[in-house]
N, C-alpha and C positions, 0 to 999 in steps of 0.2 A: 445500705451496704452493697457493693459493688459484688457481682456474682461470681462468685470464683469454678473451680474446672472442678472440683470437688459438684458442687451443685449442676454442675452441664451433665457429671454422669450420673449421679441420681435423676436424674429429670430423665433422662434418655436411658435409662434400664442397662447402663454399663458400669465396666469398672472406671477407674479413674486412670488405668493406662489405657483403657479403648478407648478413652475419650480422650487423654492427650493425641495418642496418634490417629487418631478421626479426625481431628481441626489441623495437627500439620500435615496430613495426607500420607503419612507414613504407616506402616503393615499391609500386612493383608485382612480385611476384611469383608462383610458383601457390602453391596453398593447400595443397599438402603438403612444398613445399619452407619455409615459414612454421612449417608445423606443426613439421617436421623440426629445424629450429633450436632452436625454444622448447622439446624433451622433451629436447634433447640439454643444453641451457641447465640445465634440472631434472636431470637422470640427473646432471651433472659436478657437479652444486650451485654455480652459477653465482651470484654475488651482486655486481649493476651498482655501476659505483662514482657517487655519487649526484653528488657533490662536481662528478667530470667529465664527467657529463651535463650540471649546470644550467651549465657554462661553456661548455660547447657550445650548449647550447640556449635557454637564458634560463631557464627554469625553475627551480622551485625543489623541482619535486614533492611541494607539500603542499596541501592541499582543505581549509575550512572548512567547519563544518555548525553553523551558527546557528539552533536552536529559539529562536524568541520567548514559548512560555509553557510550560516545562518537559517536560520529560520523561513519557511515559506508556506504558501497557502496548502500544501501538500502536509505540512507537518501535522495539524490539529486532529487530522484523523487517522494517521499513523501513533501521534502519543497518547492517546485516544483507549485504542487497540492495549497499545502496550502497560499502559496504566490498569486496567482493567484485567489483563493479565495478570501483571505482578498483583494485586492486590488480594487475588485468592490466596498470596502468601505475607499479605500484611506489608507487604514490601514500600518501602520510600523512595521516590525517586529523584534522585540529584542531578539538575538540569547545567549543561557547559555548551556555549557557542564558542569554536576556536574560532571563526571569521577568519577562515584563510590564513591562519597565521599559524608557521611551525611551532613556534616561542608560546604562544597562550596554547595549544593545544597540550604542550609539553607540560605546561603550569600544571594545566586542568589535569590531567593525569595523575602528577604527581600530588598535587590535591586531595583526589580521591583514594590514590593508594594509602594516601595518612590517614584517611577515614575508615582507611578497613573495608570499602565496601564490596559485596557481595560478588557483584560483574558490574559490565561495563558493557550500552551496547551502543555503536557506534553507527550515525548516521548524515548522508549528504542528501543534495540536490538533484546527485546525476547518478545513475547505473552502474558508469563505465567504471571498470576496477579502480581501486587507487590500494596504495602501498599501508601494509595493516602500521596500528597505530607505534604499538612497540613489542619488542620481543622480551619475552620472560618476565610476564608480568604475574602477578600473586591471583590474580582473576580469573573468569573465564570471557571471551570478549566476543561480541556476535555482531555481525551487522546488519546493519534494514539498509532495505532500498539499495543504496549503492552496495557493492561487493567489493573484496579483500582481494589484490593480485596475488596473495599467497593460498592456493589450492588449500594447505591445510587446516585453514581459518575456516570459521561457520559463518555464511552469510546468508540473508534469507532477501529475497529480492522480487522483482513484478516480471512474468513473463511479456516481455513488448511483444516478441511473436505471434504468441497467443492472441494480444489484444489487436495486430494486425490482421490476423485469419478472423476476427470476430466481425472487425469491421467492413471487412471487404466480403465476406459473408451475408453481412445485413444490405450491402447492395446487392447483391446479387441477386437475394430472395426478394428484393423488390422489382428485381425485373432488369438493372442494371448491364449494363455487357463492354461498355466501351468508356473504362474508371482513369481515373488517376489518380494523382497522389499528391499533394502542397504538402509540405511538410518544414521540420527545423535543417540546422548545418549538420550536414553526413559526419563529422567528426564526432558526433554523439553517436556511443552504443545504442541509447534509445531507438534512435532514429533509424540504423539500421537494420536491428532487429527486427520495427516496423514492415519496414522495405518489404525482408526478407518476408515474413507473413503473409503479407499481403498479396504479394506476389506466387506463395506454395497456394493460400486458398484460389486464386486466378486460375492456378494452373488444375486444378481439382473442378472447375468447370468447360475447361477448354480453353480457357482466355489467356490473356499476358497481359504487362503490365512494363510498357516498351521503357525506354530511358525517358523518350523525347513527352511521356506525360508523369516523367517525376522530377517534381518540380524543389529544389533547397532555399531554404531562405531563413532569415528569424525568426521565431514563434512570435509574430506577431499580428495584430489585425491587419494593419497596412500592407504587409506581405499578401496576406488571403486576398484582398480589395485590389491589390495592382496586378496580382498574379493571375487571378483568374480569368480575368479579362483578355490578359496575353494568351494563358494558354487557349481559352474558347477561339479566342482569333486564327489562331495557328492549326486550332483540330474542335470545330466547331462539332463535331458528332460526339462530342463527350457527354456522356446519359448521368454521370455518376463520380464524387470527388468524393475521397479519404481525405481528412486533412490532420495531420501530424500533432494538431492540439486544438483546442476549441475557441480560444483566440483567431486564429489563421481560419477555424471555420467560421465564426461569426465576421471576420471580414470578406470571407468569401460570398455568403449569403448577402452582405451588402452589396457587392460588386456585381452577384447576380443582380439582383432587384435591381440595377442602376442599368442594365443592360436588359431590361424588359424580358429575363429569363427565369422561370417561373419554378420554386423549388416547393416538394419533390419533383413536381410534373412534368419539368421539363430536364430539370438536373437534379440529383438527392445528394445529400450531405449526411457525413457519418464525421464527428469530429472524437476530441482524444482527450480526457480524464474527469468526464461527467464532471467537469466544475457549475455545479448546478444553477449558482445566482445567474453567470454572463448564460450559460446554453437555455435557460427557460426565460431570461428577456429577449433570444434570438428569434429574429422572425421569418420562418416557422421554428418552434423551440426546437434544439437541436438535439437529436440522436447523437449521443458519443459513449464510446468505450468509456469503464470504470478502472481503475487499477486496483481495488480493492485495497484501501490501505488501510483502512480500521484492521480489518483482517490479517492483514499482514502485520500489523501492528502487535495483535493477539499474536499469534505464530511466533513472532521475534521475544515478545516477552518468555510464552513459552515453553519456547529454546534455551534460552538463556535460565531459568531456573531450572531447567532439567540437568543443562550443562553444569549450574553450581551443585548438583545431586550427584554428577561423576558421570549424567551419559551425554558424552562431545558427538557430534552430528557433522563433519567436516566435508566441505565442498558448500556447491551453493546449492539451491533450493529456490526454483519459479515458480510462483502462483500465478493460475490462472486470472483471466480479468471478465469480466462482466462486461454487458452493453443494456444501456437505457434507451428504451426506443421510442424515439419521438418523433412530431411531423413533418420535422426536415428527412424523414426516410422510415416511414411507418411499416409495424408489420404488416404483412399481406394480407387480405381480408378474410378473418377465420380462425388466425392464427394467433396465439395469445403474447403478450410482452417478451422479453428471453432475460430483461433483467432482474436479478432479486438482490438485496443486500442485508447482512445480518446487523450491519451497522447503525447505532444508535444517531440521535442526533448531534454533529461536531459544530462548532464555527465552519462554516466556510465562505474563508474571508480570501 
């Protein structure tokens, strides 16, 4: 016979309403009488019955997560985060790609408002704001990674600043003095937030970070590979390259190598979103800033069930990023890693 909440509070020395509100997190109680319900919940294999919570509650216990331009190697550790979030509260998650399309994002919406579901958290590809999904809807709706052009929306997002000062920081501590910058097209908020980073930690040493060594182009290998070459020819005293993604670094590291220039020793490399497969077959594996997306992941989940509790968090919210330090720009001798992640293992594909 399956264990009912009856049996979680005899087993854990409560009543049967401290052990209702110990498994949904609700009251006030201390935090090991909390704890004590929910292992004892696990240890009996306890499984809520869902049907008589949302009559109880209103709820229906299910979360949207509407990407508007599909799916990428960024996503698996961001849904990751946010699964693992909802699921302290049993929650289900209803997966919608609009792929760019006004028409299927409208669907999906409308979809999920017939579901009843809980919230709704809304995520892209890129940063830069874009326009919230709809007005006056029956939810509460949050965004990861990209952000709402409406101030009053909740969006939770990656501070690129941050991960700029981090990386022009880890050149620097290696010795670094005359950097630049390969990076994607300026029309990305990414990218200039980047810039901008990069350039406040420079000046926090005395440096700069002139025009003529920031370099635009596609996040691609062949960009790092064509570009570096030009610019070493142009400003041959460059110690040290940021590169805007680890693509463009790992092309850049070939364009050194093809040019008999010797990385770190002669140039260090700090690339951008610890995509771990391509930066550990880079030769020398590559140092790059993390954006922490599991993390952010967790955070936007939540957000999002506090927000369906009644408490809204409006404006945006930047997380810091991490850096994983490797031989393309190692720490200084003595000095220990400066990366950690609380992130489990995702795909990363």
């Amino acid at each position: 016979m399956a264990p009912t909440i009856r049996d979680i509070a005899r087993v854990a020395g409560v009543s049967v309403a401290t052990a209702s509100k110990g498994l949904n997190g609700k009251g006030r109680m201390r935090p090991e009488t909390r704890e004590r319900i929910v292992q004892t919940a696990r240890d009996l294999g306890f499984r809520p019955n869902r049907n008589a919570r949302s009559l109880t509650s209103g709820r229906t216990y299910t979360v949207g997560l509407l990407t508007r331009n599909g799916y990428g190697r960024f996503t698996p550790a961001l849904l990751g985060g946010v699964e693992d979030a909802l699921s302290a509260d049993t929650c289900s998650l209803l997966l919608c790609d609009a792929r760019r399309d006004a028409v299927r994002e409208r669907h999906y919406i409308d979809a999920l408002t017939a579901r009843r579901v809980d919230g709704l958290i809304v995520t892209g590809r890129e940063t830069d704001p874009a326009p919230r999904v709809m007005r006056d809807l029956p939810f509460p709706v949050v965004y990861a990674y990209t952000v709402s052009a409406d101030p009053a929306d909740t969006s939770v997002t990656v501070d690129d600043e941050h991960g700029g000062r981090l990386a022009v920081r880890q050149l620097t501590r290696y010795g670094c003095r005359r950097i630049a910058h390969l990076t994607g097209p300026p029309s990305y908020a990414a990218v200039r937030d980047r810039v901008t980073g990069a350039r406040a930690a420079l000046a926090d040493e005395g440096l700069d970070l002139p025009d003529s060594r920031v370099v635009y182009g596609p996040f691609s290998e062949e960009m790092g590979f064509t570009q570096v070459r030009r610019l070493l020819e142009r400003e041959p005293e460059i110690d040290g390259i940021f590169c805007g993604n680890d693509q463009i670094a790992r092309g850049a590291a070939d364009g050194l190598a093809a040019m008999g220039r010797r990385v770190p020793e002669d140039v260090s490399l700090v690339g951008f979103d610890n995509w771990t497969l391509l930066a550990a077959s880079t030769r020398p594996a590559l140092a790059s800033v993390d954006m922490n997306l599991y993390r952010l992941g967790r955070v936007v989940g939540e957000t999002l069930l506090a927000s369906i509790d009644g408490t809204v968090t409006p404006g945006i919210s930047r997380l810091p990023c991490s850096i994983a330090v490797r031989a393309s720009c190692p720490a200084p001798t003595g000095d220990d890693p400066v990366w950690t992640s609380d992130a489990p293992l995702v795909p990363d594909a």
